[in-house]
NUROKOL-133315 format. One record per residue (C-alpha): x, z, y; residue in one letter. Coordinates in steps of 0.5 Angstrom, whole numbers, plus 500, padded with zeros to 3 digits. Each point is the difference from the previous one (the first is absolute). Layout:
[r [X; Z; Y]; "a"],
...
//
This chain:
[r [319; 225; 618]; "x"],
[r [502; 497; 493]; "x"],
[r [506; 504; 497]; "x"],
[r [506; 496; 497]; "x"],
[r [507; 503; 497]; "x"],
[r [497; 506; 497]; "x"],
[r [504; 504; 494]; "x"],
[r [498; 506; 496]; "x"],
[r [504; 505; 499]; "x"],
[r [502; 502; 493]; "x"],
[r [501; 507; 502]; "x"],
[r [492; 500; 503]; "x"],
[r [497; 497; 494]; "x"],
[r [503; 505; 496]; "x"],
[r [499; 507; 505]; "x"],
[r [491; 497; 499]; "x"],
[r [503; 501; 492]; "x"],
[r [501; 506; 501]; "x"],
[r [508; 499; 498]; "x"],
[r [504; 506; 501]; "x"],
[r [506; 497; 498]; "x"],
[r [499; 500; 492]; "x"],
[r [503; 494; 497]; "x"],
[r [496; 494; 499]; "x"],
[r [501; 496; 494]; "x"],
[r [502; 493; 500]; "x"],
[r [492; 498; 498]; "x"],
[r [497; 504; 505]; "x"],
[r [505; 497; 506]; "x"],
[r [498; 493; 498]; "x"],
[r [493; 501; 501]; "x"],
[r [502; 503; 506]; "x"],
[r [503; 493; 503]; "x"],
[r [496; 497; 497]; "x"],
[r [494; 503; 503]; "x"],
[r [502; 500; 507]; "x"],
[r [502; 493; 499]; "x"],
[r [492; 499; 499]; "x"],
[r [498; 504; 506]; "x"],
[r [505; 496; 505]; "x"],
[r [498; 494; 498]; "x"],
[r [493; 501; 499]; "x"],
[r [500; 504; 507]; "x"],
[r [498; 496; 506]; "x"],
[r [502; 506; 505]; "x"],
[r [496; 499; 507]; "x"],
[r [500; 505; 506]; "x"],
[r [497; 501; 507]; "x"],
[r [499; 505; 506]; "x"],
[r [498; 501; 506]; "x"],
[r [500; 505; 506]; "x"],
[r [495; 503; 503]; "x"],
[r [501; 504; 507]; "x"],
[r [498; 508; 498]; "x"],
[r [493; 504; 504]; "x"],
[r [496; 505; 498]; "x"],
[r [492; 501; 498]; "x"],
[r [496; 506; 503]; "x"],
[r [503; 505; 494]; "x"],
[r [507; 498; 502]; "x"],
[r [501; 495; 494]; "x"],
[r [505; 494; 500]; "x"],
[r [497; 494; 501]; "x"],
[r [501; 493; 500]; "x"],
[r [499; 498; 506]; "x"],
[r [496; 493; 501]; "x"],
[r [498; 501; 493]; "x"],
[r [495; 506; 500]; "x"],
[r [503; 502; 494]; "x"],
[r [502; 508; 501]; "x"],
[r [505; 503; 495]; "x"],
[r [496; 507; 497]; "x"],
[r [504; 506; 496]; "x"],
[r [504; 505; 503]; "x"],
[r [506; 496; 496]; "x"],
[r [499; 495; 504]; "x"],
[r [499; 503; 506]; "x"],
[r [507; 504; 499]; "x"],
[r [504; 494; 498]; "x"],
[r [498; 496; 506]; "x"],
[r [501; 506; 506]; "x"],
[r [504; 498; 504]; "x"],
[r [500; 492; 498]; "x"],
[r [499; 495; 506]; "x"],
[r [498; 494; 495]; "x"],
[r [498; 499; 493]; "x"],
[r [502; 495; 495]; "x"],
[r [496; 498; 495]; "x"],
[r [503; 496; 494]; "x"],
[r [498; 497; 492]; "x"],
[r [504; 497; 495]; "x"],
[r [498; 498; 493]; "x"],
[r [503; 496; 494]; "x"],
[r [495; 495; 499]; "x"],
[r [495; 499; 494]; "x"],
[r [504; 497; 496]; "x"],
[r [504; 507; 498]; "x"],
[r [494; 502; 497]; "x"],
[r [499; 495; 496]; "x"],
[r [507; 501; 497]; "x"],
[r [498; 507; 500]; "x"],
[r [494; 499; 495]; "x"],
[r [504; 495; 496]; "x"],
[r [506; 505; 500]; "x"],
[r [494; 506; 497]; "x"],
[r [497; 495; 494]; "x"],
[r [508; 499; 498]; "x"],
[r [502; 507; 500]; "x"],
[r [499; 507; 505]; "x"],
[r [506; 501; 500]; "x"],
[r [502; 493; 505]; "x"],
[r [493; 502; 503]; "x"],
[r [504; 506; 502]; "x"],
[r [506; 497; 501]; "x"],
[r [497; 495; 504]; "x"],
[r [496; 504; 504]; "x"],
[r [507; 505; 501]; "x"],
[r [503; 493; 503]; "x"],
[r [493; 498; 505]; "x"],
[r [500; 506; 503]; "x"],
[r [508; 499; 502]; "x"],
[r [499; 493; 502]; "x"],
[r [494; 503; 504]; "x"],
[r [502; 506; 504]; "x"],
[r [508; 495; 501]; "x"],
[r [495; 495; 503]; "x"],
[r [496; 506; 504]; "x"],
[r [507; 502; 502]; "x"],
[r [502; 494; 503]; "x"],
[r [492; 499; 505]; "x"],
[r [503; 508; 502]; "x"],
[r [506; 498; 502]; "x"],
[r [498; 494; 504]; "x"],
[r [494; 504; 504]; "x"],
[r [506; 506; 500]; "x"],
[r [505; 493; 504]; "x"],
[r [494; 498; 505]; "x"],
[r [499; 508; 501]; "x"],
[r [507; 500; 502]; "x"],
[r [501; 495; 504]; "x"],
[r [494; 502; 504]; "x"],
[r [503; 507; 501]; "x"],
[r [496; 504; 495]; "x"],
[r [503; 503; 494]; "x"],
[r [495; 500; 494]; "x"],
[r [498; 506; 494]; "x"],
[r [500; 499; 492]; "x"],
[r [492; 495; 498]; "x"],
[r [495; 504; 499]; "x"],
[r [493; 496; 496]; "x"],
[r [493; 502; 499]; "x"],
[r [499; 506; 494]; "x"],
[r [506; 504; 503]; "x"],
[r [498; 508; 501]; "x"],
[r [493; 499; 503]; "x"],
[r [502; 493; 503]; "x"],
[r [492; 497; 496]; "x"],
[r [502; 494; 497]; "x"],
[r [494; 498; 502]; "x"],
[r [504; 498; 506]; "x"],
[r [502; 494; 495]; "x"],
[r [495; 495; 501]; "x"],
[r [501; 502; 509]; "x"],
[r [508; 499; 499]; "x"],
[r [501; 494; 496]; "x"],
[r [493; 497; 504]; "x"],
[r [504; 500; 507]; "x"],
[r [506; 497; 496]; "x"],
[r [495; 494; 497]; "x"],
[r [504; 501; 494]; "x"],
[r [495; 497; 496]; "x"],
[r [501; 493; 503]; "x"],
[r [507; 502; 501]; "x"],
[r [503; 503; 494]; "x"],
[r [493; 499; 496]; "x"],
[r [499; 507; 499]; "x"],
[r [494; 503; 498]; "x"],
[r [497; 507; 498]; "x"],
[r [496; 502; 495]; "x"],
[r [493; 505; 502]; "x"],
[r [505; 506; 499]; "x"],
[r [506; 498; 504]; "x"],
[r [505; 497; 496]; "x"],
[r [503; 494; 502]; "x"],
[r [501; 494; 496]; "x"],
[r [504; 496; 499]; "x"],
[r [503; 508; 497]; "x"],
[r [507; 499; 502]; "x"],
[r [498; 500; 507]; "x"],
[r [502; 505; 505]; "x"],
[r [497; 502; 506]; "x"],
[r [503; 505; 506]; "x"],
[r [501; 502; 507]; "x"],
[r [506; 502; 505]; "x"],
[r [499; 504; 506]; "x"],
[r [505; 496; 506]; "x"],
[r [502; 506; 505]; "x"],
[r [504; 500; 506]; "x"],
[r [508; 501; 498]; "x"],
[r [500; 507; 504]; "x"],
[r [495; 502; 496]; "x"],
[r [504; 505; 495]; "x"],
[r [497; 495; 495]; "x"],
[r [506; 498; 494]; "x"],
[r [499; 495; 495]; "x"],
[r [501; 502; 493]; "x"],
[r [497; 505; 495]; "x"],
[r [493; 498; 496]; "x"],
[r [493; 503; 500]; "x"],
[r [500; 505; 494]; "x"],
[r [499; 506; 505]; "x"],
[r [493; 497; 501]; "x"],
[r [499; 497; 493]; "x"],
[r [494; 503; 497]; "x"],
[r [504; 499; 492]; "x"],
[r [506; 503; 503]; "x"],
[r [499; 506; 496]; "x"],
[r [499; 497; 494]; "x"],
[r [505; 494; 500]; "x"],
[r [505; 498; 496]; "x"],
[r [504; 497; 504]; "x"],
[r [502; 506; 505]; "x"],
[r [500; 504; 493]; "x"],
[r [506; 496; 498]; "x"],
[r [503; 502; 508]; "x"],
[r [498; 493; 504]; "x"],
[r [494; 496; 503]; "x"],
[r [497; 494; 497]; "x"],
[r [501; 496; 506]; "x"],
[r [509; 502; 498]; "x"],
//
């Protein structure tokens, strides 16, 4: 569904700067609102999920029942124990972001990255927002929901990404589109999904995926003592 009313968070853009609290003088923070100024207004931010009842191939993989769609990877297979349904959700910014990333670049490659910083905020609040309405609907059905789990996770293959956003026909939906190595475009896009467990399962909200992250050694987010999703 079409996204509306969404903000970027200061604070976020600054965290993907790698601000640590140091001072920002009065040009830099102006590039900065300038920036994401640009990115909310070229941003067109759309979002969409489905929930797909939860069975299980011969290995005993996850599947997505009525797709054919099996989930491959022990990750994955962890994530879901237990679960009793799956949500499968996507979200972008629309293509108009790229270009105003392109154009940003031929100015400078500090709006380039400043831009990029500002984008990738707006994206995971609009992420945020698809969650929280999948997490709602899982509530009122009596199921709680984990933390969003995407292609490319631990051994989750992202060649699972051409199944997961197919089931969406997120292409239609959202025009998203993948390039022969899996990458979406539009670039700011996401896509992820959400285990839905009976509320008696021991199953609590919170938390993120580092623990199955396979740059979780080497990330500079932990190193500084938190996750890159907050």
């Amino acid at each position: 569904m079409p996204g509306s009313d969404f903000t970027i968070d200061k604070s976020e853009v600054l965290r993907y700067l790698g601000h640590r609290g140091q001072e920002i003088g009065a040009e830099l923070d102006r590039l900065i609102e300038e920036n994401i100024q640009r990115c909310v207004e070229s941003a067109k931010p759309l979002y969409f999920w489905r929930v797909f009842p939860l069975t299980e191939d011969a290995g005993g993989q996850p599947e997505l029942e009525g797709t054919g769609v099996v989930l491959r990877g022990r990750d994955i297979k962890k994530h879901l124990d237990g679960a009793k349904k799956c949500v499968i959700m996507a979200a972008t910014l629309g293509t108009d972001v790229e270009r105003e990333m392109m154009r940003a670049g031929r100015r400078s490659a500090t709006e380039e990255v400043i831009l990029n910083a500002a984008c990738t905020a707006l994206i995971e609040s609009v992420a945020d927002v698809c969650e929280r309405e999948a997490a709602e609907y899982a509530r009122s059905r009596g199921f709680v929901t984990s933390y969003r789990y995407s292609p490319g996770y631990g051994d989750f293959p992202l060649a699972q990404q051409r199944e997961v956003l197919g089931v969406l026909d997120a292409e239609t939906r959202l025009g998203i589109m993948l390039t022969d190595s899996m990458l979406m475009v539009p670039k700011k896009s996401v896509s992820a999904l959400l285990g839905l467990y009976p509320e008696d399962s021991g199953v609590r909200r919170g938390g993120t995926s580092c623990d199955r992250c396979e740059n979780r050694e080497t990330c500079s987010f932990r190193k500084e003592g938190y996750g890159c999703e907050g």
